[in-house]
N, C-alpha and C positions, 0 to 999 in steps of 0.2 A: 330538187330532183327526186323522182322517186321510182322504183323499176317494181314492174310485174314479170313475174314467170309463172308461166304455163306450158301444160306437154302438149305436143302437135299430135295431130292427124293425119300426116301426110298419106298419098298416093304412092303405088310402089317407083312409079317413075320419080316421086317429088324427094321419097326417101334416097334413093341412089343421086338425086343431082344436090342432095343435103351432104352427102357424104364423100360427093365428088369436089364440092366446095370449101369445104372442110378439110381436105387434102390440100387445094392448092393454096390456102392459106399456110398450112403448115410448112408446106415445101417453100414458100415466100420467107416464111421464117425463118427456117434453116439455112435458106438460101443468102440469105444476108448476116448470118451469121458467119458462115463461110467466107466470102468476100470479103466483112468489116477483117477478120482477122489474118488473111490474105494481106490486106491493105496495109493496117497496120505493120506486119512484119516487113516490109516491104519498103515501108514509106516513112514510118512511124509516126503516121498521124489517123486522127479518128473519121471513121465514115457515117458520114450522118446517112439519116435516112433519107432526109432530101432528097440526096444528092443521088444515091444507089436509087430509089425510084423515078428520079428522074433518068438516068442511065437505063433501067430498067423498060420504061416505055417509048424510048429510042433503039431499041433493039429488037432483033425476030425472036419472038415467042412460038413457043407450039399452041396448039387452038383448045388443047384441053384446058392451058393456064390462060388463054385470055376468056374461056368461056363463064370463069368465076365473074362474080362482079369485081369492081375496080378499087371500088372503098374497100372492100376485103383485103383484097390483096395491101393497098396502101396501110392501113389498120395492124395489119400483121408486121410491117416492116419497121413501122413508128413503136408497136410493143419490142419486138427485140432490139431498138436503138435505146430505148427507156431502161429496158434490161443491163448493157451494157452502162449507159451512163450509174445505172446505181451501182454497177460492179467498181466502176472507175472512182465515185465519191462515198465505196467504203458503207453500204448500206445495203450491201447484198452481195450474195453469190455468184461466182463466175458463169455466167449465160449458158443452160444444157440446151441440147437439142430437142424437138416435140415431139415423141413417136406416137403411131398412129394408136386411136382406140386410150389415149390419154387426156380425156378432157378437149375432146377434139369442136372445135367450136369457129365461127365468121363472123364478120360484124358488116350490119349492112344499115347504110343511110339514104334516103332520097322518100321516093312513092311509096308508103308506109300505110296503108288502111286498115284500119280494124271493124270489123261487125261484131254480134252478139256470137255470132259463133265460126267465124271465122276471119284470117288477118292476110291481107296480101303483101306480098315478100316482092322482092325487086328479081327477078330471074327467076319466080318459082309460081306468082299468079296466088292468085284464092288457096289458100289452103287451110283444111279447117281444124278449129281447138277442140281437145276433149274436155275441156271444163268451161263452160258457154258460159258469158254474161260476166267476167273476171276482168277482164279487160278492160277498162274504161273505151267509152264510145265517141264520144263527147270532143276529144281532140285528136291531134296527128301525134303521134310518136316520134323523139326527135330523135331513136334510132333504135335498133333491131338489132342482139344476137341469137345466132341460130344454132344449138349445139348439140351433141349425138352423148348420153351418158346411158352404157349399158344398152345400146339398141333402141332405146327411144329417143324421140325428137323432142326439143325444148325451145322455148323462143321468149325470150327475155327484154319485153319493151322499157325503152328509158322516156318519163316525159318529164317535163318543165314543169314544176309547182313549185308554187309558192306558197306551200302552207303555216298561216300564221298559229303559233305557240299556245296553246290555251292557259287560262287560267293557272297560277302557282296552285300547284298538291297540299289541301290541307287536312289529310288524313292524318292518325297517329304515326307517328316516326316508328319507324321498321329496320331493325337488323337481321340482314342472312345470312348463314354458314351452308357454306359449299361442301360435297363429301363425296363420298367413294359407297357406302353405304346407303345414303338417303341425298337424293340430287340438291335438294335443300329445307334447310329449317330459318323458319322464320321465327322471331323475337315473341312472338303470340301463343308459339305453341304449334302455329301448324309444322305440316314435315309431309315433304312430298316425294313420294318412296322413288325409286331408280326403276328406270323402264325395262331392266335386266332382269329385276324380280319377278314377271308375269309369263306365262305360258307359252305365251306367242311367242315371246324371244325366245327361251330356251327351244322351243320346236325349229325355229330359225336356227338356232347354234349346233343343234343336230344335222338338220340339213348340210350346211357350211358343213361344215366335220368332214360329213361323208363324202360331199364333191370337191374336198382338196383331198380326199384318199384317194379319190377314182382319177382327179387331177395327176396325182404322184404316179399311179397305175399306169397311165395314159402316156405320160412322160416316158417315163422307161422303156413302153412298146414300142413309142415311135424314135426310139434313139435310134442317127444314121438314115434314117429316112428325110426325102427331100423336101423343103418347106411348102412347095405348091402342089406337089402329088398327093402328099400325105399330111398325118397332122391333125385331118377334120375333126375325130370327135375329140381330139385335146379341144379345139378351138369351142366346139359345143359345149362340153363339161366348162370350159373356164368363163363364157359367156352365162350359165347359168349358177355359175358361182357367184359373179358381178352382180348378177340379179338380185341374189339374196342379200348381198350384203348392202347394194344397194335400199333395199327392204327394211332391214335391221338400221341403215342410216336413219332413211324415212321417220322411222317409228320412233326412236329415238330423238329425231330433232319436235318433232309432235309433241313430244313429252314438255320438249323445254319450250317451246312456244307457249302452251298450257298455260306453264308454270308466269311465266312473262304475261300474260291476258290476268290471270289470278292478280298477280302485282298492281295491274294498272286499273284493276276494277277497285281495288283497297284503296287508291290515291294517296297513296302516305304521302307526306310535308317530307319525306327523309327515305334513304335506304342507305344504308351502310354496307358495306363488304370489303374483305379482307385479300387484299393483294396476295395473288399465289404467286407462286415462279414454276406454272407449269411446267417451260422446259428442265427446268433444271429438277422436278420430278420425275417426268418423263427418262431419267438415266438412270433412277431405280429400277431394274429389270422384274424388281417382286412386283413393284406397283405398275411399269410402264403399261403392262396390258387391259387391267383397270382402267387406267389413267383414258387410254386410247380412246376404250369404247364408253367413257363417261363424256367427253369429248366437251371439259370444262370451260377450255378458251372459247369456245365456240355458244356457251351458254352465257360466260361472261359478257359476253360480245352483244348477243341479244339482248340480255338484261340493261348493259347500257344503250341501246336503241332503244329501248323499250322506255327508258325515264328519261333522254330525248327526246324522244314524241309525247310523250303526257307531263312532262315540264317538271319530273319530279328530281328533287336533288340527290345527288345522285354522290355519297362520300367513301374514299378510301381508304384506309387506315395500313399504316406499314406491314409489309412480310409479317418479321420481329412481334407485331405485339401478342401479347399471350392471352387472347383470348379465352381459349380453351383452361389457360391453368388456373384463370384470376377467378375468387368467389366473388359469384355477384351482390350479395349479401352485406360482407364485408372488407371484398380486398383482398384476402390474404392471398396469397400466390402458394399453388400446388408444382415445386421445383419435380415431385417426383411419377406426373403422371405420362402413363402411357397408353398407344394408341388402343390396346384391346382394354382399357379402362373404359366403359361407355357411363360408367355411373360412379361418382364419388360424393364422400361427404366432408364436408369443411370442419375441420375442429377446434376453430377457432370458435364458430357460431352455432355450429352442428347443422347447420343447413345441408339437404342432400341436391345433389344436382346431379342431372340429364346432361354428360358432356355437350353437347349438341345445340343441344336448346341456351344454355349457361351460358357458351360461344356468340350465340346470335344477340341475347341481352347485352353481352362486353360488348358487342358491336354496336348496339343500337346508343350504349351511353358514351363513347368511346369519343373524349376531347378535341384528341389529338388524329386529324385527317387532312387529306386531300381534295378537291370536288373534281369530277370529273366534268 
């Protein structure tokens, strides 16, 4: 299986029937959430989704909720039944509600066509993509989500492959260290600086600044005023806040893509890396905001897609090991070092080391691992 996404083009009609659809999934959502916990209290037993969609299209509807497609609606009921069951077996959180303008998104199956520059949707016809030729042309898509982030449209094809594993990686074996400082160093020497150091972000950071001031501004003027009369330009300023940060997402995920294309053009036999516990960083409040906009799990993540698909091995090495303290030279272990230490020297060997780089080498010799 493999999915594309691309941003849409729609029409302003095709835009409002994107975001009228989007709605009645959500309200589907909710809708059974309400119900299952109704039922439960009631009955004390569990409501599948079956069963509430079968109930559901035995009943009168209004013409706005059957004008969504059907698999949407359905799709939406089975995700908040899934929600529930992993509440129930202890592998998640108790089921929230979707409010609108949060990842607002439908899922649709059937008449699925794609061209070079434009894909047809089930209820919405031709509608065309601003990035042409991205698509694969060549088969049907075995389904379709359609979502709203920030004001633009998104359409996310899933298709069927089978693509077989290439050849074992027999590059030089590679260790990475992860950071807060430099997004990564690798065992070679390279170091691939944080996307927060350049221009563009920081002019982005400014921006943001000043439209959660004008946000806070905004707020206060329309305190006690009614939410459909009033309100608009909160709702503009905070629309153009999403943008930006939306922006600064972007730009940042670019970074780590890069950085993953870089990896697999090396073909190492090996990469090492080092188990973090981002949550449990993420509750340092010095580090959490760091922590956020470096958005590690999310690099981790790709990095191991990334040696999935070019078949490279892929090893992890405990939280616990000390990297960072052991010399690579000779062993010895630095019990006294700390994080604004970026350069130490061993006295045992006199060797000076690059905390950083010293890190990636412990990784890349490092016995004792796991394979992902």
């Amino acid at each position: 299986m493999k999915a594309y996404r691309t941003e849409l083009d729609p029409t302003r009609a095709q835009a409002s029937l994107i975001r009228q659809y989007c709605g009645v999934s959500r309200f589907a959502y909710n809708w059974y959430l309400d119900c299952a916990q109704a039922y439960y209290r009631e009955n004390g037993l569990f409501l599948t989704g079956y069963s509430f969609s079968k109930a559901l299209n035995n009943s009168t509807r209004p013409d706005w909720f059957t004008a969504a497609p059907s698999k949407a609606v359905k799709h939406a009921i089975m995700n908040a039944e899934k929600a529930f069951r992993r509440f129930f077996n202890h592998q998640g959180g108790y089921p929230r509600y979707k409010r609108r303008g949060n990842r607002d998104s439908y899922y649709v199956i059937g008449s699925i066509h794609v061209q070079r520059h434009r894909i047809r949707l089930p209820k919405l016809g031709w509608v065309r993509l601003k990035e042409k030729g991205y698509i694969p042309t060549g088969r049907t898509p075995k389904s379709a989500t359609v979502g709203i982030v920030n004001g633009r449209c998104y359409v996310s094809c899933l298709y069927d492959m089978d693509n077989p594993l290439p050849a074992p990686a027999t590059g030089e074996p590679l260790g990475m260290d992860v950071g807060l400082k430099n997004l990564a160093i690798l065992s070679d020497g390279t170091v691939f600086d944080n996307a927060d150091t350049s221009g563009r972000i920081r002019k982005l950071e400014r921006r943001k600044r000043r439209l959660e001031r004008s946000l806070a501004r905004s707020r206060r003027a329309n305190q006690g005023k009614d939410k459909e009369h009033g309100w608009h330009n909160y709702r503009k300023i905070l629309l153009r806040k999403r943008c930006v940060e939306q922006r600064l997402a972007n730009i940042r995920t670019e970074r780590m893509r890069r950085v993953c294309d870089e990896l697999a053009r090396r073909q190492p036999s090996s990469l090492t890396i080092e188990h973090l516990n981002v949550k449990g960083m993420m509750k340092n409040r010095h580090l959490a905001p760091a922590l956020h906009k470096q958005a590690l799990a999310t690099f981790l993540e790709l990095v191991e897609h990334t040696c999935h698909r070019h078949n490279i091995e892929l090893r992890q090495v405990d939280r616990w090991y000390p990297s960072s303290r052991l010399c690579h030279e000779c062993g010895w272990k630095n019990t006294g070092l700390t994080l604004n230490m970026r350069v130490w020297r061993c006295p045992m060997c006199g060797s000076r080391h690059d905390r950083d780089v010293n890190a990636a080498l412990n990784l890349r010799d490092a016995t004792e691992y796991q394979l992902i």
